[in-house]
C-alpha positions as CSV (number, residue, x, y, z in Angstrom):
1,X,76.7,-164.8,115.3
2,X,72.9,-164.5,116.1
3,X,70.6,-167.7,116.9
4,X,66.9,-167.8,115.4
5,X,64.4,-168.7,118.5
6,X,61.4,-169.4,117.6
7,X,59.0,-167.5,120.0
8,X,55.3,-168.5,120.6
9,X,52.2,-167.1,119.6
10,X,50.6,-164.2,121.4
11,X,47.2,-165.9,120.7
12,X,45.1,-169.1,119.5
13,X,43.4,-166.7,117.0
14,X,46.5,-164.7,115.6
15,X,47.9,-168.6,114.9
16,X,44.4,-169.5,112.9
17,X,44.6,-166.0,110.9
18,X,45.4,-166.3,107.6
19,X,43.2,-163.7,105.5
20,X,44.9,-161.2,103.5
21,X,47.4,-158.7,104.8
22,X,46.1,-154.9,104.9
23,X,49.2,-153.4,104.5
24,X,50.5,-155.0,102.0
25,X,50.8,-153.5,98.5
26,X,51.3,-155.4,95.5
27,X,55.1,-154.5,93.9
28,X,55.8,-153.0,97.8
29,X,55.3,-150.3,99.9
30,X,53.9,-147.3,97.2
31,X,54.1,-144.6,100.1
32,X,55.8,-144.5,103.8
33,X,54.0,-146.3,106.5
34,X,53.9,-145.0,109.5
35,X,54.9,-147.5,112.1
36,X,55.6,-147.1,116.0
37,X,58.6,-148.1,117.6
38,X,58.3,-147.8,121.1
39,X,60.7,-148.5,123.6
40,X,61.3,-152.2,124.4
41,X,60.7,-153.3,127.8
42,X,63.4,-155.9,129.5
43,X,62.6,-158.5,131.5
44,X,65.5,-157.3,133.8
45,X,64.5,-154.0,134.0
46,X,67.5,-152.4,131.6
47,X,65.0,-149.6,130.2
48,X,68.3,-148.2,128.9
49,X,69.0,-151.3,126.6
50,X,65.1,-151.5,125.3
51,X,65.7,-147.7,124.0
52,X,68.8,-148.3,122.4
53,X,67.6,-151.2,120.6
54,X,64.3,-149.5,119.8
55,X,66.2,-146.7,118.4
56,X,68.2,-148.7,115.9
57,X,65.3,-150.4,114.8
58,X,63.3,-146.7,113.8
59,X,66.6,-145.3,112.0
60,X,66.9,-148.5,110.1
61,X,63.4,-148.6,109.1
62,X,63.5,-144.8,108.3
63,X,66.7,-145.0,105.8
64,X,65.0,-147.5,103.2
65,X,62.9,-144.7,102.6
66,X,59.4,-146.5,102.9
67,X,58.9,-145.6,106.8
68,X,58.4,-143.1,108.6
69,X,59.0,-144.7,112.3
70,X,57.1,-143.1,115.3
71,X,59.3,-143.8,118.3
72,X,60.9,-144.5,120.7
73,X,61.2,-140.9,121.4
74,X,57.8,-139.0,122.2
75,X,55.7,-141.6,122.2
76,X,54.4,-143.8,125.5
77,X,56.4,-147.8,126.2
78,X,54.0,-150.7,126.7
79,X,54.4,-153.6,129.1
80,X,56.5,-156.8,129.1
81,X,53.0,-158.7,128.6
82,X,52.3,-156.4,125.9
83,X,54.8,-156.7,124.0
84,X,53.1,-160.4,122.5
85,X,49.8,-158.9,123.1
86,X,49.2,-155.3,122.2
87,X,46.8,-152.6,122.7
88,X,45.9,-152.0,119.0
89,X,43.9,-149.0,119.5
90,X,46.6,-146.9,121.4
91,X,48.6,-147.6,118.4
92,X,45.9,-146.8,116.1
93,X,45.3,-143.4,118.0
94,X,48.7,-143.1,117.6
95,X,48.6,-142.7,114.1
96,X,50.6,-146.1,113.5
97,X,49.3,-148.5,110.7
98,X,51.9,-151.2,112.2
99,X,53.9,-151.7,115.3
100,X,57.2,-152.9,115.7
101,X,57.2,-155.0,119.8
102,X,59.0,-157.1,121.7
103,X,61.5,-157.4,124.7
104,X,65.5,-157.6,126.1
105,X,66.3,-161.2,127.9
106,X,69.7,-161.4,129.6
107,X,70.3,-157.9,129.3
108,X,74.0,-157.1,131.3
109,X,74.9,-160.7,130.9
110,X,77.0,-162.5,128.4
111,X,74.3,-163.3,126.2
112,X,70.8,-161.4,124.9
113,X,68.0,-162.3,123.6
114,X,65.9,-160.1,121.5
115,X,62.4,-161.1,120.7
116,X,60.9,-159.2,118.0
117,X,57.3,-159.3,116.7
118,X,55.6,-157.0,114.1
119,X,51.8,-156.2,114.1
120,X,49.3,-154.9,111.8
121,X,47.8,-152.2,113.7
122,X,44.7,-151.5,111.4
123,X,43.8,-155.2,111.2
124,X,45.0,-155.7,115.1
125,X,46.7,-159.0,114.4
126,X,50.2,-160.2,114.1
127,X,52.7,-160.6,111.0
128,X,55.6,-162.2,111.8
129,X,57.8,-162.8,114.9
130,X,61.3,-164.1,115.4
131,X,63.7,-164.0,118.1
132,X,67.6,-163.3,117.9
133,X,69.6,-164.7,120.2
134,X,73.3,-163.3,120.5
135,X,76.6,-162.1,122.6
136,X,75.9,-159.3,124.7
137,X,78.6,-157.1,122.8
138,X,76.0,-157.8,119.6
139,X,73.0,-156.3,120.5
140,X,73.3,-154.3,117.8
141,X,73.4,-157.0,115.3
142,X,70.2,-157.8,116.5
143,X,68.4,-154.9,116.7
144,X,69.2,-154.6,112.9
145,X,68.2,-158.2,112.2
146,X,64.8,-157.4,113.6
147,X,64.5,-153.8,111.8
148,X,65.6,-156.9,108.5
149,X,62.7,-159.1,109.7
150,X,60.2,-155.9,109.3
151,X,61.6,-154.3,106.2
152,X,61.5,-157.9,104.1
153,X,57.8,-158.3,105.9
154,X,56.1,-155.6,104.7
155,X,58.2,-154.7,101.4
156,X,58.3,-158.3,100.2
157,X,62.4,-157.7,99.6
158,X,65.2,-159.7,101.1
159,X,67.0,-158.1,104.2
160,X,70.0,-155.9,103.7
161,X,70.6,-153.7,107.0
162,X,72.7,-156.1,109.1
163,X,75.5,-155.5,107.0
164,X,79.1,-153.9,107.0
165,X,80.7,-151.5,104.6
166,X,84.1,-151.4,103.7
167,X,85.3,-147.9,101.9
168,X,88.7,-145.6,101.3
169,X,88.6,-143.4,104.5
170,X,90.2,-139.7,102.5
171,X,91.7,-137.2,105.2
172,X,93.9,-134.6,104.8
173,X,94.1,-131.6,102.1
174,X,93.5,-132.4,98.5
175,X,96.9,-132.6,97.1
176,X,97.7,-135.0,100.5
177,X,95.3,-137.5,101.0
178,X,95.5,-140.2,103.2
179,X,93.7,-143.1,101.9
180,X,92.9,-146.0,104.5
181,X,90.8,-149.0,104.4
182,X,88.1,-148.8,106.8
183,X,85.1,-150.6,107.6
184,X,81.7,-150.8,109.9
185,X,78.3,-151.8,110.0
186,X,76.2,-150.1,107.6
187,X,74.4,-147.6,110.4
188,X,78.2,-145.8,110.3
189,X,78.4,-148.1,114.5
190,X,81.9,-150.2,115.1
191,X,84.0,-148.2,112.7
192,X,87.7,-149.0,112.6
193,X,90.4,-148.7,110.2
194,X,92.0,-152.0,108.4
195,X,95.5,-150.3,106.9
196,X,97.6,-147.6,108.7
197,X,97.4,-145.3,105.1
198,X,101.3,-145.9,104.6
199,X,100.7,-146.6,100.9
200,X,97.4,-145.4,99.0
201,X,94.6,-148.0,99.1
202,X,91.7,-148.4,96.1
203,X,88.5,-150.6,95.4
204,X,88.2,-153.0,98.3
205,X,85.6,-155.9,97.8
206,X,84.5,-158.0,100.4
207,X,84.9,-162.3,99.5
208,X,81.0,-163.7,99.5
209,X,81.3,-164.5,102.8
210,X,82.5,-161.4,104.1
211,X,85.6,-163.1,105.8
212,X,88.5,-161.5,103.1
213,X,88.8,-158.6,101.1
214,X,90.6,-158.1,98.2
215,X,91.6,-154.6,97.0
216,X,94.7,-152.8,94.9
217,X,97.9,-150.9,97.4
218,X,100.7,-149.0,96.3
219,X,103.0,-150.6,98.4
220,X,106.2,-150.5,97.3
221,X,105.0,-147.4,94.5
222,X,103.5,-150.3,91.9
223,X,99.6,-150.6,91.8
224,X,99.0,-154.5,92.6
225,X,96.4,-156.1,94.6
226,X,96.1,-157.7,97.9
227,X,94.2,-160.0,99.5
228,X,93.2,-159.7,103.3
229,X,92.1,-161.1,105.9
230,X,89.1,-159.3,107.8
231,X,89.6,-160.6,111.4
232,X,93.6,-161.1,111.7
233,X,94.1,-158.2,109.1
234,X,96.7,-160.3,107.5
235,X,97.6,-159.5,103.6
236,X,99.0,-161.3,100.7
237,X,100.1,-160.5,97.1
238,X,98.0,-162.1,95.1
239,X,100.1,-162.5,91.9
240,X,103.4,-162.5,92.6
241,X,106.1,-160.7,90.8
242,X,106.4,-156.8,89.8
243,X,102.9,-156.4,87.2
244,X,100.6,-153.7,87.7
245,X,97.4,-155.4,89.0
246,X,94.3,-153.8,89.9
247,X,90.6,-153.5,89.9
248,X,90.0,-157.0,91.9
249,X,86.8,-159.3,93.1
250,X,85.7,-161.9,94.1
251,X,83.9,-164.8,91.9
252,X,80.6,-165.3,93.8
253,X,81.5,-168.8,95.0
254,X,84.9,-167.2,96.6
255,X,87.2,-169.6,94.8
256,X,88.5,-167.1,92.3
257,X,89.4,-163.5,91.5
258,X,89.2,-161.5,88.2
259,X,91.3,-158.0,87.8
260,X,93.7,-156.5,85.5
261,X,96.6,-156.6,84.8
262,X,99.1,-154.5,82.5
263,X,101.9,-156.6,80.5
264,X,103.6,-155.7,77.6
265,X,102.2,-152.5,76.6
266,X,98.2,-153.7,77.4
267,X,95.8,-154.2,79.8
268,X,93.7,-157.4,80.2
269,X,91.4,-158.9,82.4
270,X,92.5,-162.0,84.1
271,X,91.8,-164.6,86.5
272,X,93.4,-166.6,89.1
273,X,92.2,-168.9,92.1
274,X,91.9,-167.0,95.3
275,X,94.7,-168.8,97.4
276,X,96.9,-168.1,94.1
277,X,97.9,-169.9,91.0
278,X,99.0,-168.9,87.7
279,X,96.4,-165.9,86.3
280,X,94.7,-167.1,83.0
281,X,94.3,-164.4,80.7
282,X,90.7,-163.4,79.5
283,X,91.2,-160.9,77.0
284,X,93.6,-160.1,74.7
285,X,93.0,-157.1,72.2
286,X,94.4,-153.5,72.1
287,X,93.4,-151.0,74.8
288,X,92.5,-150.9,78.5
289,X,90.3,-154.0,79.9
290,X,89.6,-153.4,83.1
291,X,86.7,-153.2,86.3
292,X,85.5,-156.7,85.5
293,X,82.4,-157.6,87.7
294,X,81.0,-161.2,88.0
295,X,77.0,-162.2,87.4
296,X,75.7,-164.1,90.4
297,X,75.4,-167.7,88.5
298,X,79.6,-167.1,88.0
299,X,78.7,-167.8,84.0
300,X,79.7,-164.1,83.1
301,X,82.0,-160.7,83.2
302,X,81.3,-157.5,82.6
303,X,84.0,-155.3,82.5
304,X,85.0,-151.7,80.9
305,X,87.5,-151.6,78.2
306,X,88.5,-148.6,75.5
307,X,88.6,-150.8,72.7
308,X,86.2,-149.0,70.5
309,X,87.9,-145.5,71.4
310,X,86.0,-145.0,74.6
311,X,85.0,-146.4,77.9
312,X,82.1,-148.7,76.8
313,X,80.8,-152.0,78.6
314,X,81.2,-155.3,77.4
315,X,80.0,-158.5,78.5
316,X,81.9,-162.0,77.9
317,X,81.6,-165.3,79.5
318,X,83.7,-166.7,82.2
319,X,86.3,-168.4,79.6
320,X,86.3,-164.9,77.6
321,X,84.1,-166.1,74.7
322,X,81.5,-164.5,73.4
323,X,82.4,-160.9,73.7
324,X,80.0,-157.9,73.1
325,X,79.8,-154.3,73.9
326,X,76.4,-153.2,76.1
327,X,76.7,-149.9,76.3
328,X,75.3,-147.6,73.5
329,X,73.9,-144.3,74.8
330,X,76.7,-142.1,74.3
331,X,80.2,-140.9,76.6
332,X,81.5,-143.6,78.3
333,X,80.7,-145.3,80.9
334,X,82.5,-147.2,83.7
335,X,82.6,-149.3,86.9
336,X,80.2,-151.8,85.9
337,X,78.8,-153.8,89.0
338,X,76.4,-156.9,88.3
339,X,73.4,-156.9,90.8
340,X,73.2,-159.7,93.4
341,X,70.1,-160.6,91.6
342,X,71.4,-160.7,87.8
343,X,68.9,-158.2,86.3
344,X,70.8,-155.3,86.2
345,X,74.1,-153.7,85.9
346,X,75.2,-150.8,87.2
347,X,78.0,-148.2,86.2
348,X,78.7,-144.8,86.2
349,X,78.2,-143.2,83.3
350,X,80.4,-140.0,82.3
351,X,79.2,-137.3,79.7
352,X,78.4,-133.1,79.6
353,X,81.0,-132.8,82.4
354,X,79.5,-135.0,85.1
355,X,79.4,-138.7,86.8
356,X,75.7,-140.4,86.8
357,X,75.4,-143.7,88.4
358,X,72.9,-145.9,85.9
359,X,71.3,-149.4,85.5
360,X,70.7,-151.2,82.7
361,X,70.3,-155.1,81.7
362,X,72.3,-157.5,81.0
363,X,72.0,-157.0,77.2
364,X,72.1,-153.3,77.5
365,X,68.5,-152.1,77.6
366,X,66.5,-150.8,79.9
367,X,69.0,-148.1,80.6
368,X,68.2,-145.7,83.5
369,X,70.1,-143.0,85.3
370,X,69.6,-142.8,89.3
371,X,71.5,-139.8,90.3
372,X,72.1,-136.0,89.0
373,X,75.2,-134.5,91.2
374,X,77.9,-133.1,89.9
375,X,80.2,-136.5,90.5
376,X,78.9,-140.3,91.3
377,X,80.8,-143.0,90.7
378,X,81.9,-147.0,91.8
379,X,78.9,-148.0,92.5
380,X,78.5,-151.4,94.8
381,X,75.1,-153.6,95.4
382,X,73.5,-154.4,98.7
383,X,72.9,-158.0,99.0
384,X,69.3,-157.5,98.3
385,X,69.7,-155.9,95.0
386,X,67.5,-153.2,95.5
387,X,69.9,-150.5,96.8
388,X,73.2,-149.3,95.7
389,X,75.8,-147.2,97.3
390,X,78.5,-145.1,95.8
391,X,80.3,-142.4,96.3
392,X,80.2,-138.6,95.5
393,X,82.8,-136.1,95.2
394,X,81.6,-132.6,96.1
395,X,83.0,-130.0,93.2
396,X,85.8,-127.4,93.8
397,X,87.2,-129.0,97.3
398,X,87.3,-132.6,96.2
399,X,85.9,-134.2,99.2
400,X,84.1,-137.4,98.6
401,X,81.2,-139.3,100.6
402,X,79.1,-142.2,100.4
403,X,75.5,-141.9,99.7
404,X,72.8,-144.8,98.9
405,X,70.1,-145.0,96.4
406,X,67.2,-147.2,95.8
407,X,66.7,-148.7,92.5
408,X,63.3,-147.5,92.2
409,X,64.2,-144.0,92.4
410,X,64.3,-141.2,95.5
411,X,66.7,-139.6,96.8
412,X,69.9,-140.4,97.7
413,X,70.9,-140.4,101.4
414,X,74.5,-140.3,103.5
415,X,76.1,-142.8,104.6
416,X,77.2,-142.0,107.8
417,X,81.3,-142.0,108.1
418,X,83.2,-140.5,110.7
419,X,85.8,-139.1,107.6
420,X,85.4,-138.9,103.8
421,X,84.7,-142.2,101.8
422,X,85.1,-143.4,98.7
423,X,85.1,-146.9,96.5
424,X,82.6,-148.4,99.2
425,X,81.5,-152.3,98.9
426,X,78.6,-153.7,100.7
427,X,79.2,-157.2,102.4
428,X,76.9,-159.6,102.3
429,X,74.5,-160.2,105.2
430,X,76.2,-161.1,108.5
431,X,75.9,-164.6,110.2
């Protein structure tokens, strides 16, 4: 966990300053900035510490597409006292409209501080400042809560890159895979593996506040879902009994889970409180209900069902009133996702032989594709809303990896994972 410190000002006159902002562009960052991100000095003298943090910072900044870091490599470092007080014009020679400072404290002890300030080089005044206090072992959680503090500055959206990822790890030939849940911070760093890949493993979703996950195992050769926790790695059933149950998540205050389930000849969505219960049953006519996705205010679902003759999406209230189809723009589509913000929903959409991953509304206009491979699919919302990872499956070998797109178009980039990926799920911002 990561302490806030507020940090002072580097002058009297950066305090009084509050004129407009020269970098700023209404709607966000149009083009990439170039920004510097030298090497951070320490106040005990760990240069090594400085670069490494420095170095997070510029590939975070890079992979939301609207930066194009300068630094830490091949460019000069700066002094401990300028690190609140900078040399604007060796930045601006540089090439830099802004400049991401700061310094190490208590590097090589058992706790660090990071103190991170961003500057407006063509102006030469300061934006913002904040420092992270944390355990030594976490260094990189704050070097990714300051790369946050510059992204949300200058783009004017909420942070996203101190997060984790949780996926299916795929190894092994094609007609063999071993599927494991795995999980680490979104920059690919502290990757371990959460089941042994004993029994096949699909669509893990982290809990809102990224303690549990709750995903479908074959254990025992009957799809049913589980419920873990994170840190202990302890599971539960979560419905007792032999029913198929599958595609699981979370309600966004924690306290329930919606998936389906298959009893007497159909499948329905259902619900259930998260430390167990009796399931209450949300829909009831002929066909497959299932991949059921909650809005943010918990006061819908929207889910995937085959009840007109093909994959379409619907959208019902919590109690299963009210329930409409979204989806009209031809082949089906599937694994709907409702963004953190509740203005869009994304799916993948299947049609001509290939996997899209789309947006669209609530109501089901506005529709928009946001990827052109061969196959995209399950896609899952950083807690911002403005990015959204999924996975693709490269044609003829069957190998799948995660990628992330922004919302606004680009294009996609790799996640980093030490092994294939599939079904990933973003967490929500860590503590």
């Amino acid at each position: 966990m990561a302490a806030l410190l507020a940090l002072p000002m580097a002058s009297a006159a950066v305090a009084q300053d509050s004129g407009p902002l020269e970098v700023d562009v209404v709607g966000g960052i149009q083009a990439p900035m170039a920004i510097a991100v030298p090497a951070m000095p320490s106040a005990n003298g760990d240069a090594a510490m400085g670069r490494q943090i420095a170095e997070i910072i510029s590939s975070d900044l890079r992979t939301t597409g609207l930066f194009t870091p300068l630094g830490p490599g091949g460019i000069a470092g700066y002094s401990y006292a300028e690190a609140s007080n900078p040399v604007y014009a060796t930045w601006r020679s540089a090439g830099a409209a802004a400049l991401v400072a700061g310094y190490v404290e208590g590097a090589g002890t058992g706790r660090l501080t990071l103190a991170c300030y961003l500057y407006d080089v063509t102006a030469g005044r300061e934006l913002v400042r904040q420092g992270f206090a944390v355990n030594a072992n976490n260094w990189r959680s704050a070097a990714h809560k300051c790369a946050d503090l510059v992204y949300s500055r200058l783009s004017g959206e909420q942070p996203f890159l101190d997060t984790k990822v949780v996926y299916v790890s795929e190894t092994g030939p094609k007609n063999a895979r071993v599927k494991r849940i795995a999980i680490m911070d979104s920059d690919g760093s502290n990757h371990r593996y959460l089941t042994e890949g004993k029994a096949t493993v699909l669509t893990p979703r982290f809990s809102p506040r990224g303690d549990k996950l709750v995903y479908m195992s074959y254990q025992g050769r009957r799809p049913r879902v589980y419920v873990m926790d994170v840190a202990t790695g302890t599971e539960r059933l979560l419905v007792p009994g032999t029913a198929f149950t599958f595609a699981p998540r979370f309600s966004p205050d924690g306290s329930q889970i919606v998936f389906s389930m298959a009893a007497g000849g159909n499948t329905d969505i259902y619900v259930v409180g998260a430390n167990g219960g009796t399931p209450r049953r949300l829909t009831a006519t002929p066909g497959a209900d299932t991949s059921p996705s909650f809005s943010p205010d918990g006061n819908r679902i929207v889910f995937e069902s085959d009840r007109s003759g093909s994959q379409q999406l619907y959208v019902m209230n919590y109690d299963g009133s009210n329930q409409r189809r979204i989806s009209f723009g031809g082949g089906n589509y599937a694994s709907p996702a409702w963004s953190p913000r509740g203005d869009l929903i994304a799916f993948t959409r299947i049609g001509g032989g290939a996997f899209r991953i789309g947006v669209m509304s609530p109501s089901g206009g506005g529709e928009r594709t946001l990827t052109n491979a061969w196959q995209d699919e399950g896609p899952s919302w950083a807690p911002n809303g403005q990015f959204v990872m999924f996975h693709r499956t490269t044609q003829g070998s069957g190998n799948a990896a995660l990628y992330a797109v922004n919302i606004n178009g680009g294009q996609p980039r790799r996640m980093p994972t030490p092994v294939g990926g599939s079904d990933p799920s973003w967490s929500p911002l860590n503590n």
